[in-house]
N, C-alpha and C positions, 0 to 999 in steps of 0.2 A: 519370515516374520509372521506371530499368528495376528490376526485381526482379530481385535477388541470391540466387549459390545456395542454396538452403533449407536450414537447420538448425534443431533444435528442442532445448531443453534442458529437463526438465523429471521431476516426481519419477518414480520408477521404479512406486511402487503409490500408488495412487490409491482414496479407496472414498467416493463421493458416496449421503446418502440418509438420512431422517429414521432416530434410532436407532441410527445410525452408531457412534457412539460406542463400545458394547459390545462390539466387535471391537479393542480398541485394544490388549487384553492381545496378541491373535494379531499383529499388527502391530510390536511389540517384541520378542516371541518368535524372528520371521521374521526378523529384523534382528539376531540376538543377543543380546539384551537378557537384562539376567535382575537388575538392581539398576537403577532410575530414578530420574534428577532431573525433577519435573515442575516450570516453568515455567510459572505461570499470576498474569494479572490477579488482586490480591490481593482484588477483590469480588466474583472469583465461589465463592471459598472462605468467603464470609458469608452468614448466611441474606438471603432465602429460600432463595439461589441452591444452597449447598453441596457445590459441585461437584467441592472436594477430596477429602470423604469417599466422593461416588461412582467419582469416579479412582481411589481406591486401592481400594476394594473391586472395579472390574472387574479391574484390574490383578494381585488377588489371587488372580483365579480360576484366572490363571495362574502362582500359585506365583512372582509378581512382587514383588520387595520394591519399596520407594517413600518419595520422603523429595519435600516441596513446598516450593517458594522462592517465596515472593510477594511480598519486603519491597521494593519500589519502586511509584512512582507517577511519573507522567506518563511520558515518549517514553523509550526506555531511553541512559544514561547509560556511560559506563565505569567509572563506580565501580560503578553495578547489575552489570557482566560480572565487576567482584574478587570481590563482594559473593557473587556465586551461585557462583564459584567456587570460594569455600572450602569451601561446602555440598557442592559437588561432590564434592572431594577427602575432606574428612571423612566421606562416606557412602560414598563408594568406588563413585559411581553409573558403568555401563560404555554409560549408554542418556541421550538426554535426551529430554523429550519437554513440548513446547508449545504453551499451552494458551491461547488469548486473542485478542486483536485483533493490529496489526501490534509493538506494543512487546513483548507476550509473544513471538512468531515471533523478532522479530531478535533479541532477546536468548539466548535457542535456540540459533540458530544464531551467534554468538560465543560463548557456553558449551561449545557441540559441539565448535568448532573450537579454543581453546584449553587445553581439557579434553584434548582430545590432542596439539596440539602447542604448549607454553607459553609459546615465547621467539618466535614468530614477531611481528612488528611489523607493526601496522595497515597501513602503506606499503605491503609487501610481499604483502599480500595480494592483490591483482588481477596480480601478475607472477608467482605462481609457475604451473609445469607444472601440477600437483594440490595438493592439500590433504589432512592428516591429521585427521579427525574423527572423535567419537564418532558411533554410529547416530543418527538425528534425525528424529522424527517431529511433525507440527504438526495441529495442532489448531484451526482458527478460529473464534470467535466474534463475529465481525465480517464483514461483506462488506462489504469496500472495499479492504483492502492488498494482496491477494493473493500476501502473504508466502508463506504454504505451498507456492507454484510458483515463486519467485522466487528468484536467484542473487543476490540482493543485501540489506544488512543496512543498517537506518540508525540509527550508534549515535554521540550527543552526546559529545564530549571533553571534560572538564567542563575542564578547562585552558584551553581555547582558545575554547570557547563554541560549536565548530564541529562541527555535523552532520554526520560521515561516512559516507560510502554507499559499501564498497569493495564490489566483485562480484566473483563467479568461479564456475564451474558446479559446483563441487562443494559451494559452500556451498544448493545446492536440497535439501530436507529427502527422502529418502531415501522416506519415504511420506507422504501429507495426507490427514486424515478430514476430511470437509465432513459432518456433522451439522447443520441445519435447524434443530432443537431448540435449541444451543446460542445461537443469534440471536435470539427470538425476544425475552429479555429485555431487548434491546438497546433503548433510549429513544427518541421519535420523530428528536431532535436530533441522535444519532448516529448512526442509522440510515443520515439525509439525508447528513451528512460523509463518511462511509464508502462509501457509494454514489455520491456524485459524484466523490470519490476515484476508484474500481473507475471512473467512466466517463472518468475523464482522463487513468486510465492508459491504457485503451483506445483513445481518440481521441487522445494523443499517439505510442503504438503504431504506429497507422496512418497518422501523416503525418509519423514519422519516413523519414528516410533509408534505414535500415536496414532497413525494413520489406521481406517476404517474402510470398510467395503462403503461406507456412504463419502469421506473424503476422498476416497479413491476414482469413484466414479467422476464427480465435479473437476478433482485435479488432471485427472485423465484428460477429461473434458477441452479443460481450459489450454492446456498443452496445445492439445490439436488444434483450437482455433486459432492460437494464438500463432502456431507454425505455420500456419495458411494465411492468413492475414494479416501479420506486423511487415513481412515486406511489404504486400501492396498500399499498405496504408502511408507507409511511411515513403512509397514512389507518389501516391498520389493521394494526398492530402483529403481528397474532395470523394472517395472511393466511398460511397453512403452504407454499402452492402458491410464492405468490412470494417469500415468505423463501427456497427451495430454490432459487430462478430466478436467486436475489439472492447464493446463496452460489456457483452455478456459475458466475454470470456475473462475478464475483469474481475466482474463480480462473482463468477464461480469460483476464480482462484481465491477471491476471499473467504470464501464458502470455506474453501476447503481447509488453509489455512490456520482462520480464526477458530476451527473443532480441529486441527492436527499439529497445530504449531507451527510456525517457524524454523530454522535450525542455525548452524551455525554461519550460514553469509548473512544475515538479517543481526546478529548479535555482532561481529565482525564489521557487518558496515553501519551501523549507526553508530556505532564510535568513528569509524573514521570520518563519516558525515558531518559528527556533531564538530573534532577537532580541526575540519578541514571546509567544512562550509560545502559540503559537496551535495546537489540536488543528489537528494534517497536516491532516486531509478539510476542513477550511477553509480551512487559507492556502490549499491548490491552488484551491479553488473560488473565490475570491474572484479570483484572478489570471486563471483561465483564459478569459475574455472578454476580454482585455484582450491575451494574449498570442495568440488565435485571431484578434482584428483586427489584430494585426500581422503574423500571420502568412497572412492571408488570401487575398491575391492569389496569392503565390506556389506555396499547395498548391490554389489552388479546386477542382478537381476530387476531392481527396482528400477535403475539405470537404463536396462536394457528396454525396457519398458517404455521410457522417457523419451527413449531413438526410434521407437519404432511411433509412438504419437506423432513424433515432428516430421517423421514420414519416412526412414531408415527400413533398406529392404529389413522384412522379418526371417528374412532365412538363412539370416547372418546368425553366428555362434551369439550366444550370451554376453561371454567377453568382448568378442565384436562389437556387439551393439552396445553394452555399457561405455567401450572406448569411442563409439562414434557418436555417441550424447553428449560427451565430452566435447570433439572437434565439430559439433553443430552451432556448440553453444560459442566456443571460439572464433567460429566464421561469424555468428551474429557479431560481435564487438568487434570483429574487423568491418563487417557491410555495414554496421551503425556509427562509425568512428567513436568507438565508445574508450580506444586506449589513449586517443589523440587529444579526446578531450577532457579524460583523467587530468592529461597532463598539466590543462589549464587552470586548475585546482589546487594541483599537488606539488609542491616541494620535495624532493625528493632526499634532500638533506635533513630537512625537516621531520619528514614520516619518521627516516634511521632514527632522529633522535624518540618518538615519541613511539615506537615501538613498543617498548615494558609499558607503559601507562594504558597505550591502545588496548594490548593484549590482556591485561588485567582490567580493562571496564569493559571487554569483550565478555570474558569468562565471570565477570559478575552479572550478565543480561541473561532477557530468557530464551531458552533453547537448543542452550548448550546440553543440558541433558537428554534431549530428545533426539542427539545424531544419533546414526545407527554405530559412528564409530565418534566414543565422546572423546574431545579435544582437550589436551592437556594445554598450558600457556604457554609452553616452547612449541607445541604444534601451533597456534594461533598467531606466533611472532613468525615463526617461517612461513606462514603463509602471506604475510607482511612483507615477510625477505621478499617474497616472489611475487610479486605486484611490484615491489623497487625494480627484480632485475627485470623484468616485461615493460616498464615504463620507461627504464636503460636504456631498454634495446631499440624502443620506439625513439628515443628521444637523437640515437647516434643513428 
């Protein structure tokens, strides 16, 4: 594959580093803020967490007003973007600023964006030149979506049932705190989602089409940290060194990502997400062995690549190591229980029937063009089949 010329989109300030956090007033400031909407997962404003009342007290040190929207649960909706919007407008916020996993970020960033310009229509957004938005800063509590560097939002249309992911470079949040702290609360289950997430964006990153000597580097990147660190994180919750490993390597993988795309597990599991209620950092996890053997011959060497990051001797054959990225990745969703807990999700009667509708709002997402080997709708339904018989097999 030759590499294409290099471009990088990504936020303008950046501040990585346990404690982080306490600069967030200076970071609205910088951006002109001076009234906020904060945007946060509505548990992290409950004890023990409380982490609303410490928002507004840094925020206040900067002579910041602040007003919190938390009222939704699960993946953000279009009625959660009305929803926060009236907050918006009735506080007269001129900043937003979001605080959470990847549903807090997107929703942020459709707040920001229709907070300033109101009548623009979801279609329209990946065709225009620019974008009118409020200031937007992102906050993660999560390592895996790597929202906070990302050009792209993924917000459910509660009409149509359908997950939309429009992109565009200006919707990248303006600055991203990566505080360490803020993860640390995060559950061993989500941990694992979110991390395998962060690694599939990376290894989809880099055997996209699109991919660049500058995505290449970041997804690389993110690979290795992430091979080194999501087991100990996920043995020991409180691990401060690799929870930081886990939030940079996070946000690289969105780096990389958001300038190289996606591919086809990201377009394959947000359908099955949207039709089956599955936390994102699963459905992709559950698919992505399934779409790496299909996609395996034709990137091997990019593959090869992927196994020798996660730490695969290098003086294995090509094919070797494209096939041992493969059984790495498989061992993860066995040490993660990530097939046991597909199951708790998934009908299996169910998926058979919803197969043809899956596979065709698969191959209408984006990314499908950017495999190295693009997927016709009977490849996308058998890779459907083969998550049935894998969740079979688990299940007897």
């Amino acid at each position: 594959m030759s590499l294409q010329v290099s471009r990088l989109d990504l936020p303008c300030q950046m501040h990585a580093g346990k404690g982080s956090l306490k600069l967030l007033h200076d970071f609205v400031i910088t951006n002109g803020g001076s009234r906020v909407l904060v945007i946060m997962d509505s548990f992290l404003g409950k004890p023990p967490i409380n982490l609303d009342e410490k928002v507004k007290s840094i925020l206040k040190q900067g002579s910041i007003e602040s007003v919190v929207f938390s009222e939704y649960s699960g993946e953000p909706t279009t009625e959660h973007v009305h929803a926060a919007l009236e907050i918006l407008r009735d506080f007269q916020a001129d900043c937003v600023v979001g605080i959470g996993g990847g549903s807090a970020l997107d929703l942020s960033k459709a707040v920001s964006l229709f907070g300033k310009t109101p009548n623009i229509n979801w279609t329209e957004i990946p065709e225009k030149p620019f974008l009118k938005r409020l200031p937007l800063i992102a906050v993660p509590t999560t390592a895996g979506t790597g929202s906070e560097a990302t050009k792209v939002m993924v917000i459910t249309n509660t009409e149509t049932n359908i997950k939309m992911n429009p992109g565009h470079p200006d919707l990248i949040p303006d600055a991203a705190i990566l505080d360490s702290d803020l993860t640390l609360s995060l559950p061993r289950t989500f941990t694992a989602y979110t991390g395998l997430d962060a690694l599939t964006h990376a290894i989809e990153a880099f055997v996209s089409t699109r991919a660049t000597n500058l995505t290449d580097f970041f997804a690389l990147e993110a690979i290795r940290m992430i091979g080194k660190s999501l087991p100990l994180v996920c043995e020991n919750g409180q691990d401060q060194e690799s929870r930081e490993k886990m939030s940079l390597a996070s946000c690289y993988a969105g780096i990389a990502f958001s300038n190289a795309s996606t591919n086809l597990v990201h377009a394959a599991g947000r359908s099955l997400g949207a039709r089956f209620h599955i936390p994102h950092g699963l459905s992709v996890a559950l698919l992505l062995p399934f779409v790496m053997r299909f996609g395996l011959e034709a990137a091997e060497h990019r593959y090869a690549a992927v196994a020798v990051a996660l730490g695969a001797n290098p003086s294995l054959s090509q094919k070797e190591l494209a096939e041992t990225s493969l059984r790495m990745i498989e061992d993860y969703n066995d040490q993660f229980d990530i097939w046991t807990d597909g199951q708790k999700y998934i009908n299996l009667q169910d998926l058979k029937k919803e197969i043809p509708l899956l596979s065709k709002d698969a191959m209408s997402g984006n990314g499908i063009a950017t495999n190295m080997k693009v997927p016709t709708i009977e490849d996308i339904s058998e890779i459907y089949e083969k998550l049935i018989n894998k969740l079979s097999y688990v299940y007897s």
